[in-house]
C-alpha positions in Angstrom: 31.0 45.8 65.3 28.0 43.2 64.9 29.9 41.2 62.7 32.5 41.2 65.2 30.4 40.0 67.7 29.1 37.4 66.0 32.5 36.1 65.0 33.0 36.5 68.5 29.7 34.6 69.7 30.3 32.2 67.0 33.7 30.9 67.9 32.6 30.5 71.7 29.7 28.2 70.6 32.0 26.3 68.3 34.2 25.4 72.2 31.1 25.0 74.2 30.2 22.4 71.3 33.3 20.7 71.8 32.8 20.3 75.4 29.3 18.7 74.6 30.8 16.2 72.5 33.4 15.1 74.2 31.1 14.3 77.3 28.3 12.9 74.8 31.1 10.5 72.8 29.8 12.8 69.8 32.9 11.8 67.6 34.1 9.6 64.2 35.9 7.1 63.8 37.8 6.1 60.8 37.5 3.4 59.1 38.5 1.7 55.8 36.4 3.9 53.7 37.0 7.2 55.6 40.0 9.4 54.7 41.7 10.4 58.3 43.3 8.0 60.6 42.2 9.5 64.0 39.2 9.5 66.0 37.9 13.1 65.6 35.1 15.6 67.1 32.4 15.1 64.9 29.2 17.7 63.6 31.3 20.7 64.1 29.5 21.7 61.3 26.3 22.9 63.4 27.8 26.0 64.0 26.5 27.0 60.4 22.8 26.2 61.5 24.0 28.0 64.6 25.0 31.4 62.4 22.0 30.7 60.2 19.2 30.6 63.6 20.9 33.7 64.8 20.1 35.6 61.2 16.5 34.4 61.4 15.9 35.5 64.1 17.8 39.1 63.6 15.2 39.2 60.6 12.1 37.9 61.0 11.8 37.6 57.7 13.9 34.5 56.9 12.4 33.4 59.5 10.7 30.4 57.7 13.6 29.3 55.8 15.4 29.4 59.1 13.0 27.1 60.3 13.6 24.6 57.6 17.3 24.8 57.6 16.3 24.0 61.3 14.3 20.8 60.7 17.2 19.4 58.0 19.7 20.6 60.2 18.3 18.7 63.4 17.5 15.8 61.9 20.8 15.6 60.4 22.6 16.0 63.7 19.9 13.2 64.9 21.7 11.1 61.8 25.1 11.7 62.8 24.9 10.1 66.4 22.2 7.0 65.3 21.5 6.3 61.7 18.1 6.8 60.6 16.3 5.0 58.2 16.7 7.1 54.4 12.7 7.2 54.9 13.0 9.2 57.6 15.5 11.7 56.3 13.3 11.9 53.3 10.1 12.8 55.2 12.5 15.9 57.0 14.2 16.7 53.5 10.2 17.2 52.6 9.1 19.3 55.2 11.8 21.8 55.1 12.3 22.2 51.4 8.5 22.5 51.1 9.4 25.7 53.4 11.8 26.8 51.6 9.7 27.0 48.5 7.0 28.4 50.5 9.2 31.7 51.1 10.6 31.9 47.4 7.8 31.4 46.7 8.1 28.4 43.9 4.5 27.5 44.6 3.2 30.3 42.8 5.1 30.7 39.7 5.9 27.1 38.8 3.8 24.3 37.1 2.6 21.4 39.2 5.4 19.2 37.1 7.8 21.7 37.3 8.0 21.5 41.2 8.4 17.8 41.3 11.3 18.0 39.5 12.4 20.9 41.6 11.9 18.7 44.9 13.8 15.7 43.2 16.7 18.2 42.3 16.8 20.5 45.5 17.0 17.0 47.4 19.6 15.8 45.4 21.7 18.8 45.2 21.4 18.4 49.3 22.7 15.0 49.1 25.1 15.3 46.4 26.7 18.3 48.7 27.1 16.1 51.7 28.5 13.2 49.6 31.5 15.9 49.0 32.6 16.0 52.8 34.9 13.8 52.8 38.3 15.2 54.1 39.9 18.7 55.7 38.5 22.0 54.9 36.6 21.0 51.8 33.2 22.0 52.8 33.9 25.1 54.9 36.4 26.8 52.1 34.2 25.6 48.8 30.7 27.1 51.4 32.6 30.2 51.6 33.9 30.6 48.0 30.3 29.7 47.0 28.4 32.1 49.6 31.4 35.1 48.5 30.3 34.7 45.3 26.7 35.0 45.8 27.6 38.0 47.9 29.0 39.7 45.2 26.5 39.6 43.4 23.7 40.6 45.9 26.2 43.6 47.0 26.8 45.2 43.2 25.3 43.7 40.5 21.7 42.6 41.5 20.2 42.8 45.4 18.4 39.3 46.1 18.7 39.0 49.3 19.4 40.6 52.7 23.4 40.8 53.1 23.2 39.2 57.0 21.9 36.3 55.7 24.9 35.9 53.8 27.6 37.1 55.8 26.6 35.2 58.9 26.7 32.1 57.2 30.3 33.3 55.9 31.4 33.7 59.2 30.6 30.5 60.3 32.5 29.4 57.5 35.5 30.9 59.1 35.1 30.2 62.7 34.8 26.3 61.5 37.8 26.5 59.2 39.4 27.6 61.7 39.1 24.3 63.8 39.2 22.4 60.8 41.5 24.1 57.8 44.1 21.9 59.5 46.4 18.7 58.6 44.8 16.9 61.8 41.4 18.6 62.3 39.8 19.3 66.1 36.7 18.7 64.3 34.2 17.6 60.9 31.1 19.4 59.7 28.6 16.1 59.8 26.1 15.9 58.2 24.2 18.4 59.9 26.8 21.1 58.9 26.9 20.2 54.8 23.2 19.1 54.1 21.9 22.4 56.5 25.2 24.9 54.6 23.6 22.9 51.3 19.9 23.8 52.2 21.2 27.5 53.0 23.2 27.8 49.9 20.5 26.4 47.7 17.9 28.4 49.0 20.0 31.8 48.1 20.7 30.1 44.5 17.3 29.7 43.7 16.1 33.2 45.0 18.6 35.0 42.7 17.5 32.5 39.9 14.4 33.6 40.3 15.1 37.1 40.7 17.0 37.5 37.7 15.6 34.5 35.1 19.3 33.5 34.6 19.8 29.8 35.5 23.8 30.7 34.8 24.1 31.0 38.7 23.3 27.3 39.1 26.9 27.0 38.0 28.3 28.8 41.5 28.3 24.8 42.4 30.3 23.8 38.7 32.8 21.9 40.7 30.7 19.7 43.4 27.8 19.2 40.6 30.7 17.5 38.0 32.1 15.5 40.3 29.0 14.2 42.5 27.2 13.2 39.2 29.7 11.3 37.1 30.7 10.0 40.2 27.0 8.6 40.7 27.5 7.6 37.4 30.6 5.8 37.7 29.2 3.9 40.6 25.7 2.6 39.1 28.1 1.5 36.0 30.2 -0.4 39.0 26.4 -1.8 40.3 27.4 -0.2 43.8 24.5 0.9 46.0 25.2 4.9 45.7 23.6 5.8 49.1 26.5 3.6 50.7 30.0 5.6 51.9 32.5 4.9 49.3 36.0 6.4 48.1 35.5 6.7 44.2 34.7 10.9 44.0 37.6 12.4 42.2 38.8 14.3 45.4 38.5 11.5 47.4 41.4 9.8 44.4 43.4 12.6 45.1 43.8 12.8 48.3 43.5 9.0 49.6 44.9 6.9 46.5 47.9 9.8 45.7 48.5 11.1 48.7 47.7 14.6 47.9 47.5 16.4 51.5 43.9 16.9 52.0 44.1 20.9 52.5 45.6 21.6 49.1 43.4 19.4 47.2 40.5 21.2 49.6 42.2 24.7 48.3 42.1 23.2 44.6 38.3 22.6 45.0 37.8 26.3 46.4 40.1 28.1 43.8 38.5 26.6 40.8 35.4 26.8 41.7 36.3 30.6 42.9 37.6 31.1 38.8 34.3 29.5 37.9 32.2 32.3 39.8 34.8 35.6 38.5 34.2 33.8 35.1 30.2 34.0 35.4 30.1 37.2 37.4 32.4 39.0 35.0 31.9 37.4 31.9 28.3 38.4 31.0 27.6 35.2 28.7 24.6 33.6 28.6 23.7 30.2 29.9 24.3 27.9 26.9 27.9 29.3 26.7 28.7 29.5 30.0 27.6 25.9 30.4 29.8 25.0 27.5 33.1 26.9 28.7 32.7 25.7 32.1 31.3 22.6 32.0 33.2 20.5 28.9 36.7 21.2 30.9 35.6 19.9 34.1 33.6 16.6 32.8 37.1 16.1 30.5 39.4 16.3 33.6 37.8 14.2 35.9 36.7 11.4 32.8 40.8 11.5 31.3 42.2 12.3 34.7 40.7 9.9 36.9 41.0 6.3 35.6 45.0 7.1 34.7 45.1 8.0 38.6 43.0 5.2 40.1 45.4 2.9 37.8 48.4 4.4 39.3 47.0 3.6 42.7 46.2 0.2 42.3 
């Protein structure tokens, strides 16, 4: 009945948001780098922070976590309506990851080094998520296959974390796909829903990670990691300024240079990455091989794959 409720609750905020942004102008407008062609609602996506609030304060004790999901998630929304200067994001980015590894807590079982290269990683990984938003349904399906997964695994094979805290965020999955799984969307996540679903979903990673000492899980985001990094890659080769929009990530080829419609290259993301997850859950290998068996395939596709398609385009 509660998860009902919130469901309920959820999909109510998601039209009282819409009425807000209409009023405010709260919208995007494409351009020759986006990948729609009509003016849409935009940071439908704050109905995660929304679902993630509600579970903090339901359990008081994710309630610090909350509050950093809170800070990136605000400032984020901030972001989407004026565009803040990356020092400014940064600052934010610190102060709620330094909270999130408050409540792990990283501060007391990692080297000084070790936790700078965390914070470079964690914000990266936030980043590199957010980069991926680019058309229909790709963040709220790959969120959910992602946040399924990780419920799995806290439900029967190893308790890490409080199941609310998962399956609220999984409904807000569903509530937004619901406005967005669609060949003309009502509305996009933002940035304040992929960097505060990134923070969420990170935060759970690493507490499993921890809990278990098996860095395999850090391959529950195979799919985004493979093609935010080579596509990094592929742009400082190309001397382009990385922090700048662009429409060189492999699913952005797809679906804007081949025409691919955006949901079934969204539903391609979520299904392989949803292999990816039955592979590590069921599998039982270690890290190395796991790496190896998942990894090699994806870096192949997309560096084979990729030029052939972009030179088909042009």
């Amino acid at each position: 009945m509660l998860y009902i409720f919130i469901f309920i609750s959820l999909f109510l905020s998601m039209l009282i948001y819409f009425r807000i942004a209409e009023k405010f102008n709260i919208i995007d407008k494409p351009n020759e780098r986006s990948s729609h062609t009509k003016t849409t609602i935009r940071g439908g996506g704050i109905i995660f922070l929304v679902a993630i609030i509600i579970s903090g304060i339901l359990d008081l004790r994710y309630l610090i976590p909350m509050i950093g999901a809170s800070i990136i998630g605000i400032i984020s929304f901030v972001d989407d309506r004026i565009t803040l200067s990356s020092r400014i994001r940064v600052l934010f980015h610190l102060a709620a990851v330094t909270l999130m590894f408050y409540f792990l807590p990283v501060f007391g079982i990692l080297s000084w080094w070790a936790i700078v290269m965390l914070y470079i990683l964690v914000i990266g990984i936030i980043n590199a998520y957010n980069f991926m938003d680019g058309i229909n349904g790709i963040t709220g399906l790959y969120s959910l296959v992602v946040l399924g997964g990780l419920q799995y695994v806290n439900l029967y094979q190893n308790s890490f974390a409080l199941p609310d805290v998962i399956w609220f965020p999984m409904i807000s999955c569903v509530v937004f796909l619901y406005f967005n799984f669609r060949k003309k969307a009502k509305c996009f996540a933002g940035d304040v829903g992929s960097v505060t679903m990134a923070f969420w979903i990170i935060m759970l990673l690493l507490q499993l990670i921890i809990k278990t000492n098996n860095y395999t899980y850090i391959l529950f985001l195979a799919v985004y990691g493979v093609d935010a990094v080579l596509t990094i890659m592929h742009r400082l080769i190309l001397k382009q300024n990385i922090f700048e929009a662009h429409r060189l990530h492999f699913y952005q080829i797809l679906a804007n240079d081949q025409k691919i419609p955006h949901l079934i290259v969204s539903s391609i993301y979520g299904a392989l990455q949803l292999s990816i997850i039955a592979l590590i859950v069921l599998g039982g290998m270690n890290f190395y091989v796991s790496g190896l068996i998942i990894l090699i395939p994806l870096i192949l596709v997309y560096l084979i794959l990729k030029p052939k398609l972009m030179l088909k385009a042009v």
